[in-house]
C-alpha positions as CSV (number, residue, x, y, z in Angstrom):
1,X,0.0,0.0,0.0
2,X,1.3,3.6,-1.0
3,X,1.1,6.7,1.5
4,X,-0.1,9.8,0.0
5,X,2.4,11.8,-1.1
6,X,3.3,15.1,1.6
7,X,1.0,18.1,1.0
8,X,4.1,20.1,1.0
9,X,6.9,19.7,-1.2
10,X,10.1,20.2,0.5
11,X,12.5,23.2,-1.3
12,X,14.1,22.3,-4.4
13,X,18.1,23.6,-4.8
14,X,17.3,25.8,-7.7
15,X,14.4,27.2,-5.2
16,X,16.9,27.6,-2.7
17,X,19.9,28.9,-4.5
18,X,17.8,31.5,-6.0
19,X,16.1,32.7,-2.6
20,X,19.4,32.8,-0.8
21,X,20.6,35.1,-3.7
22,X,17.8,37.6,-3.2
23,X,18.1,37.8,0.0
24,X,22.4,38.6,-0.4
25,X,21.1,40.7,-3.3
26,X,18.9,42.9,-1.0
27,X,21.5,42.7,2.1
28,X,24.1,44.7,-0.3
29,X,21.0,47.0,-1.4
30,X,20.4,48.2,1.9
31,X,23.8,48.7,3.2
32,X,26.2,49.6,0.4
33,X,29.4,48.7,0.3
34,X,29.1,46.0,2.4
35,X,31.3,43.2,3.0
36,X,31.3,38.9,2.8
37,X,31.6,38.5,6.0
38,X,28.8,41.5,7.2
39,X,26.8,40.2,4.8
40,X,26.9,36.8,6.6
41,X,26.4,38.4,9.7
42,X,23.4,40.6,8.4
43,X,21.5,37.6,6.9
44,X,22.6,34.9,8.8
45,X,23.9,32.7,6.1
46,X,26.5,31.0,6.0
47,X,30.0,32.3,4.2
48,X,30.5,29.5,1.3
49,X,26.7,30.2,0.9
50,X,26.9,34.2,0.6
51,X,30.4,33.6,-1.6
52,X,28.0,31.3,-4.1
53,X,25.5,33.8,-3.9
54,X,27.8,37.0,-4.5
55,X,29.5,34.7,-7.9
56,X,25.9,34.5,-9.4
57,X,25.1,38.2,-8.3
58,X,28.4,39.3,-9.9
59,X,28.3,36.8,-13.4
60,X,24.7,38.0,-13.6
61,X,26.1,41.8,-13.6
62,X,23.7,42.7,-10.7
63,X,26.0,43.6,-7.9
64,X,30.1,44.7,-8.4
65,X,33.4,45.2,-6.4
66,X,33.4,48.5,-4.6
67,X,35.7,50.4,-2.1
68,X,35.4,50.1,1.1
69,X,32.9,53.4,2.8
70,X,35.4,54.2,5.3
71,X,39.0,54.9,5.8
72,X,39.3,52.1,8.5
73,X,41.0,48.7,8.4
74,X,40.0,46.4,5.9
75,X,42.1,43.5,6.5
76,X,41.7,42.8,2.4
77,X,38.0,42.3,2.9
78,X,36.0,43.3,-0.3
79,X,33.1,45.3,-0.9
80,X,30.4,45.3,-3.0
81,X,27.7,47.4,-4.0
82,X,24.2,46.8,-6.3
83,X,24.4,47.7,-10.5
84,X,21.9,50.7,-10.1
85,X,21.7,50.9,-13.7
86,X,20.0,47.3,-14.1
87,X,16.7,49.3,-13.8
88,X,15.3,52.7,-14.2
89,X,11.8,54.1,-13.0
90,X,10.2,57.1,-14.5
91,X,7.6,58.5,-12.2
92,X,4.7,60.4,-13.4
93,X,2.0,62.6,-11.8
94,X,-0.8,63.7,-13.4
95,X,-2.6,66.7,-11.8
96,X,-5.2,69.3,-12.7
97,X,-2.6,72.0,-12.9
98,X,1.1,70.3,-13.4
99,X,2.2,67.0,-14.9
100,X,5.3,66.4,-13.0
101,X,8.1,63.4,-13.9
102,X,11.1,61.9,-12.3
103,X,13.8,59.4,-13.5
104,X,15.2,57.0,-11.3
105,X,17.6,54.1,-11.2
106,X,17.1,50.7,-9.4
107,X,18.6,52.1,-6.0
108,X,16.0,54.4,-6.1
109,X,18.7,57.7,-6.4
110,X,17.1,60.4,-8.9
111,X,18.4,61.6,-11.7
112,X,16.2,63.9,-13.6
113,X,13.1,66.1,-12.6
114,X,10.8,67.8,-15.0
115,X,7.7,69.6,-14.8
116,X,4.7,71.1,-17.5
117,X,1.9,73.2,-17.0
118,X,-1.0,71.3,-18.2
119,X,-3.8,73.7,-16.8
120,X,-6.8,73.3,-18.7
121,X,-5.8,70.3,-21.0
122,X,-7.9,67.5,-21.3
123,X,-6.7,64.4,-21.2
124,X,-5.8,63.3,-23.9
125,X,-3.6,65.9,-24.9
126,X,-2.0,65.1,-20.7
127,X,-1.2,61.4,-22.3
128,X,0.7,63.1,-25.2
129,X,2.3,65.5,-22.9
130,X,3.3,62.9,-20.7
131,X,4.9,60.7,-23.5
132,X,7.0,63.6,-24.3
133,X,7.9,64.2,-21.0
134,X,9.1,60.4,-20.2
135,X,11.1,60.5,-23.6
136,X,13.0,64.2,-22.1
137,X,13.4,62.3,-19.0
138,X,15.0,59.0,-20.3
139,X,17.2,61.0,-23.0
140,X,18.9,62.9,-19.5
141,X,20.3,59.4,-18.5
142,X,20.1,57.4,-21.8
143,X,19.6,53.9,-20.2
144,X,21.8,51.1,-20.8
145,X,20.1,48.5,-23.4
146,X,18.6,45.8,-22.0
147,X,18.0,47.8,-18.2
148,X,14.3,47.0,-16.9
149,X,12.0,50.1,-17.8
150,X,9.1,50.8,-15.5
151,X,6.6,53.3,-15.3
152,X,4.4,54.2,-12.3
153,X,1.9,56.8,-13.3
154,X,-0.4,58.9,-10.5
155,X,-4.0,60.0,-10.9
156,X,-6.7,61.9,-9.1
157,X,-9.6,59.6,-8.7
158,X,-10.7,56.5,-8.1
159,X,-8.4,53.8,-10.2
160,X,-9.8,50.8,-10.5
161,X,-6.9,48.3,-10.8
162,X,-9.1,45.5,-12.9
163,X,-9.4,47.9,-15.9
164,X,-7.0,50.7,-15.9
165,X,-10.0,53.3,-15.5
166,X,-9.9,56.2,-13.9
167,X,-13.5,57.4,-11.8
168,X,-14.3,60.3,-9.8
169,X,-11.5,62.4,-11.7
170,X,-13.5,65.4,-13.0
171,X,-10.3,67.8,-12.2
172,X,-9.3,66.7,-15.3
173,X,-11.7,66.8,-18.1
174,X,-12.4,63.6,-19.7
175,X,-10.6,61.5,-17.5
176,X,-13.6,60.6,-15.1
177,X,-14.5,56.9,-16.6
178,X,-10.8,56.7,-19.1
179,X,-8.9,53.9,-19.8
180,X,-5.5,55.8,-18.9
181,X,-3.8,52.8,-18.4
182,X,-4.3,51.7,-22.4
183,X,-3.6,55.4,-23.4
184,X,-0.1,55.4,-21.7
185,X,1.1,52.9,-22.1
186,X,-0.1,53.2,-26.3
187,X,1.5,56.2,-25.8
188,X,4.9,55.1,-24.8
189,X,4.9,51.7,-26.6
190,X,4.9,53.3,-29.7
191,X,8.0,55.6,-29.5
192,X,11.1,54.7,-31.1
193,X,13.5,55.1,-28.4
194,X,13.2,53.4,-25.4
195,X,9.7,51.7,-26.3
196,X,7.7,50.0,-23.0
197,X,7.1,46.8,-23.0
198,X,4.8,46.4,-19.7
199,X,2.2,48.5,-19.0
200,X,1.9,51.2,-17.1
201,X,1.7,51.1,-13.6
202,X,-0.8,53.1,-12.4
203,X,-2.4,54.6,-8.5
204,X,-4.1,57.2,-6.9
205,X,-2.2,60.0,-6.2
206,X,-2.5,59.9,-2.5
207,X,-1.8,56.2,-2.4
208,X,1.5,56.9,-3.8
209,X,2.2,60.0,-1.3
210,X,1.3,57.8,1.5
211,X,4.5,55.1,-0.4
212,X,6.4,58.0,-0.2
213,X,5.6,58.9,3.5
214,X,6.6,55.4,4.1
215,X,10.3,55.4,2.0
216,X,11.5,58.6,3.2
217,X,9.3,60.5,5.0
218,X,7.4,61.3,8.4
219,X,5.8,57.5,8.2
220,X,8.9,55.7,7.9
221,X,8.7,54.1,11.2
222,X,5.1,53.9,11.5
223,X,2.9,50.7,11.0
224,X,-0.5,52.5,10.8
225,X,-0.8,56.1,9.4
226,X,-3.0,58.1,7.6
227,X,-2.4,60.8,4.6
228,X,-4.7,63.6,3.7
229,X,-3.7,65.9,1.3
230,X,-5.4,69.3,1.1
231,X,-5.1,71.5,-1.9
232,X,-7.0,71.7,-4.9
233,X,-9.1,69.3,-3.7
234,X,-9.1,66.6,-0.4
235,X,-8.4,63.3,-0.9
236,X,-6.5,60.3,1.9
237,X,-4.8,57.4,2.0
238,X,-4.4,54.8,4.5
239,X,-1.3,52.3,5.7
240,X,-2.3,49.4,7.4
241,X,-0.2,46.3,9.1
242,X,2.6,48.6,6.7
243,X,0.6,48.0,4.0
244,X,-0.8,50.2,1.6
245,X,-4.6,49.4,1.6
246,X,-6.2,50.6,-1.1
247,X,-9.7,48.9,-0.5
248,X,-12.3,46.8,-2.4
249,X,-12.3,49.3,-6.0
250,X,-9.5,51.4,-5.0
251,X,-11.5,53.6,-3.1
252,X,-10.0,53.6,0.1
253,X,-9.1,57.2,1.3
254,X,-11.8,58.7,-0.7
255,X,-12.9,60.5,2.5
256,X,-15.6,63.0,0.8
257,X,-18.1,60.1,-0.3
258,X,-18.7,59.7,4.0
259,X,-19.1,63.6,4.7
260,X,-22.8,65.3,4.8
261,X,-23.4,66.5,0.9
262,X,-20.8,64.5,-0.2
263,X,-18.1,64.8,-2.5
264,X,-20.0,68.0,-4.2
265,X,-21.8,70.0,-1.4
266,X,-19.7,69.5,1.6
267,X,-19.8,72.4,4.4
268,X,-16.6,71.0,5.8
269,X,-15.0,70.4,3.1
270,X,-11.1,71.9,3.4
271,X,-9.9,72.2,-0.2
272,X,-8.8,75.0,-2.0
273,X,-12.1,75.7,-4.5
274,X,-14.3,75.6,-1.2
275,X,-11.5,77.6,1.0
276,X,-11.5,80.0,-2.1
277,X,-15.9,80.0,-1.8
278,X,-15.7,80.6,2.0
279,X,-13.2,83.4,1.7
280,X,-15.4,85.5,-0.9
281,X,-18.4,85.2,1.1
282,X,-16.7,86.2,4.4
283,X,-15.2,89.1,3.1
284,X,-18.4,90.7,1.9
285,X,-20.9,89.6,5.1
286,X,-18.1,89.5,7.9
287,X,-17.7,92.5,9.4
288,X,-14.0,92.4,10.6
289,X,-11.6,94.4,9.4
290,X,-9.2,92.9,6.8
291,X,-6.7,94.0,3.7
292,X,-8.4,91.0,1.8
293,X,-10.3,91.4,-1.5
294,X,-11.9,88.5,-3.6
295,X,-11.1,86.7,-5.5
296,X,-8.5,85.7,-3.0
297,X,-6.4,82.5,-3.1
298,X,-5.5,79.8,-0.5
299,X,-1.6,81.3,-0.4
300,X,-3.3,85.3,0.1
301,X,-4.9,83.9,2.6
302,X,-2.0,82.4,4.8
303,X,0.2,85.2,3.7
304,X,-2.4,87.8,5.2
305,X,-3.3,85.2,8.3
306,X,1.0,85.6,8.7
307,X,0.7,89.3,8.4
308,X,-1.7,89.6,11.4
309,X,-4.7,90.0,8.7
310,X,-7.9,89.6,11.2
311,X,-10.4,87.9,8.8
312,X,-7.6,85.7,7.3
313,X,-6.5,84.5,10.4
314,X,-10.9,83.7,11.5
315,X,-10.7,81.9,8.0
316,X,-7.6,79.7,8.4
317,X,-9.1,79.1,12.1
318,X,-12.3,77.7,10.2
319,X,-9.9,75.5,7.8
320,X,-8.1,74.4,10.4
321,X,-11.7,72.6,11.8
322,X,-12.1,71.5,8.9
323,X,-9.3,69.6,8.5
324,X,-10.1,68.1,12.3
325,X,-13.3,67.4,10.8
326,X,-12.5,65.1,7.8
327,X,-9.3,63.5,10.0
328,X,-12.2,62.6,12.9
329,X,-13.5,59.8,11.1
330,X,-10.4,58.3,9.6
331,X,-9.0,58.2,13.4
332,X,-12.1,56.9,14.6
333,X,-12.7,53.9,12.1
334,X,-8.8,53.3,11.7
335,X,-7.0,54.0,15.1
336,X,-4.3,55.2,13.4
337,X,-0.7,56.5,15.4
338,X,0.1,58.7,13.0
339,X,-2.0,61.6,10.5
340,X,0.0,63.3,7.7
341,X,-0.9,66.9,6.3
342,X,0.1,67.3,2.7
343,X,-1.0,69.0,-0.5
344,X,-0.9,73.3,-0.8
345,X,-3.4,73.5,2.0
346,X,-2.2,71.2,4.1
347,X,2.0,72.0,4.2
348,X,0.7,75.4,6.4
349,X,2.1,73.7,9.9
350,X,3.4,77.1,10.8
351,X,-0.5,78.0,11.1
352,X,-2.2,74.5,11.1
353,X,-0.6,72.0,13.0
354,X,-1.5,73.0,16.5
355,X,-5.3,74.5,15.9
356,X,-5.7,71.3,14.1
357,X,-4.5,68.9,16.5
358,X,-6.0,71.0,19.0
359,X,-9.9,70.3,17.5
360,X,-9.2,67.1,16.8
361,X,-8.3,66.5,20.2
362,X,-12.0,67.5,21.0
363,X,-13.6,64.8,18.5
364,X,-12.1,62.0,19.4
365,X,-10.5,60.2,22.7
366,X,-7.7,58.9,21.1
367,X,-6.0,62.0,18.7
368,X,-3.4,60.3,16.1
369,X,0.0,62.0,16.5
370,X,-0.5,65.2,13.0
371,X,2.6,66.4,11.1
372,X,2.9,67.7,8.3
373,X,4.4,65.8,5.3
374,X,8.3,65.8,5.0
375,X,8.6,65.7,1.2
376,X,6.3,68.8,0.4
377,X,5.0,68.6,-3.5
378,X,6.9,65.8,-3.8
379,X,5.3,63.2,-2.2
380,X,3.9,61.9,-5.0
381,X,6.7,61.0,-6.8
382,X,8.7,59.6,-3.9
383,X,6.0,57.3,-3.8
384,X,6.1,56.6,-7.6
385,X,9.8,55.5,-7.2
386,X,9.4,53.6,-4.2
387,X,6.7,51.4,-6.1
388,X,9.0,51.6,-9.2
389,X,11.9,50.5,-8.1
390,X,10.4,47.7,-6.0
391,X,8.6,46.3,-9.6
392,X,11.8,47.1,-11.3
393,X,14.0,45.2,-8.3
394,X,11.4,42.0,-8.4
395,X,11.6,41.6,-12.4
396,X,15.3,42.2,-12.6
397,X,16.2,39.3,-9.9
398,X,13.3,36.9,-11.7
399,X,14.8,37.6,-14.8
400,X,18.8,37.4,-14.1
401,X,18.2,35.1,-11.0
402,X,15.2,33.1,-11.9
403,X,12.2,32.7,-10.5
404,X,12.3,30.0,-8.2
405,X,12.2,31.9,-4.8
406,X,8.8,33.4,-3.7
């Protein structure tokens, strides 16, 4: 009589030689130059194990020899460092006023920044700026042939991952419903340098500041955190576990769908157009004494409030409740230890962070820690290249490596 055979097959060599590979590969990643023997210590694998893993790593032209980082003894040791140039990342995000673009290699160190007013445009004329603007950026570092090429593009809206569309994008005229994903990466298949082979990678906007909070900002050492961005309009995202969660459809964050009038007649709602609307109606029916005149923008605004202006300082008093308002529900539902201000609005902690922590304190008994965002304007693309370069990372490995690790 035969047993079954085990529910579980046990690790084949190829499976193992390749996972102890990544795992050297990502050691010298995140502590360049590095030696055999840190390495060893780092992961916890053996020497002969680390040597066979740095002689694929070397043959396969992902890592190299480097100097050591310091001037101290070396005892002959060598160093190596990761082949940035195996994979490059152009960022992309796609806003009502600016498409902005970065270029980065696998290490995630940039190399190119590029901006273009696109006020106005609809979008398909943003797709055809945008494949312009990834050919400027690629021409700046003219990657290597045969270097993995991806592209992590950023939208307002709703993106639902299942069919590249974009929903509740209106800021933008005709993206609201758009197969963006198709048009991009249409649009940068078809050019005759660096043609793109994958497509387009594409997320909310505020997901990918939250990545970006996560890399190299405020959130870098924080499990569960919250972003809302205040400008043009108001929009959040949420990390969970570390995770980016992103919901059911994508819709996670989209914080104006649970507010009374919803996403288009909202009297809490913090962003600019309805900051803008508040400020025009105070200064003709308020009867306090300011230097402000409508149509007044968000930056008058602070700029007066700085100034001593007393209206402007009543009105950022009201935005700063308002902020306390849509941050209320997040913190209730979510428990988060940590809420991020970004966007225009929202980078104001000389005049925001307090009042709003302060009225926040009053909605809920347990306040997240607020700050402000650490990367300014661009968040965005810090999370585009975190994203990017982890995609790029995982398909370079598979393809030089091999796929038999997890």
């Amino acid at each position: 009589m035969t047993s079954d055979p085990p529910r579980f097959q046990p690790a084949t060599a190829p499976m193992l030689k390749a996972l102890n590979e990544r795992t050297v590969f990502e050691a010298i990643r995140a502590a360049h130059p590095i030696s055999r023997a840190e390495i060893s210590r780092r992961v916890g694998i053996s020497k002969p194990t680390v040597s066979a893993a740095l002689t694929a790593l070397l043959d396969s032209g992902l890592v190299r020899e480097t100097g050591p980082g310091s001037e101290g003894p070396t005892y002959g040791a060598l160093f190596f460092e990761p082949v940035s140039e195996a994979g490059f990342v152009v960022g992309l995000d796609i806003g009502a006023r600016y498409l902005r673009g970065v270029v980065a290699a696998l290490d995630g160190a940039e190399r190119g920044r590029d901006q273009v007013d696109v006020g106005g445009a609809d979008v398909t004329d943003v797709v055809a700026q945008a494949a312009r603007l990834r050919a400027r950026l690629l021409e700046r570092i003219g990657p290597p042939a045969g270097a993995e090429h991806v592209v992590v593009a950023a939208a307002p809206g709703v993106v639902e991952q299942s069919s590249g569309r974009v929903y509740q994008g209106d800021v933008i005229p005709g993206l609201d419903g758009f197969d963006l994903v198709a048009a991009l990466t249409d649009a940068f298949a078809g050019t005759s340098a660096w043609p793109l082979s994958r497509p387009v990678l594409l997320e909310n906007d505020i997901h990918l500041a939250a990545l970006g909070e996560q890399w190299r900002g405020v959130g870098d050492k924080v499990d569960d955190f919250a972003v809302l961005s205040v400008g043009t309009g108001t929009g959040a995202a949420l990390v969970l576990g570390g995770r980016l969660h992103r919901g059911r459809n994508g819709a996670a964050g989209e914080i104006d769908f649970a507010m009374e009038g919803g996403a288009d007649n909202n009297p809490y709602d913090p962003c600019g157009i309805a900051f803008e609307r508040l400020a025009a109606d105070w200064i003709e029916f308020r009867d306090v004494p300011t230097a402000l005149r409508a149509p007044v923008t968000p930056e008058e605004i602070f700029d007066a409030a700085r100034a001593g202006d007393g209206l402007a300082r009543l009105l950022v008093a009201e935005e700063a409740r308002r902020i306390a308002v849509y941050l209320a529900p997040i913190a209730a539902v979510a428990d988060v230890e940590l809420a991020v201000l970004a966007g225009s609005i929202g980078l104001n902690a000389d005049l925001l962070l307090d009042p709003v922590r302060a009225e926040l304190a009053k909605r809920v008994p347990y306040p997240p820690r607020v700050e402000v965002s650490a990367l300014g304007d661009a968040g965005v693309l810090t999370g585009a290249v975190a994203h990017g370069t982890a995609v790029a990372l995982d398909r370079v490995l598979a393809a030089r490596i091999g796929s038999g690790a997890p």
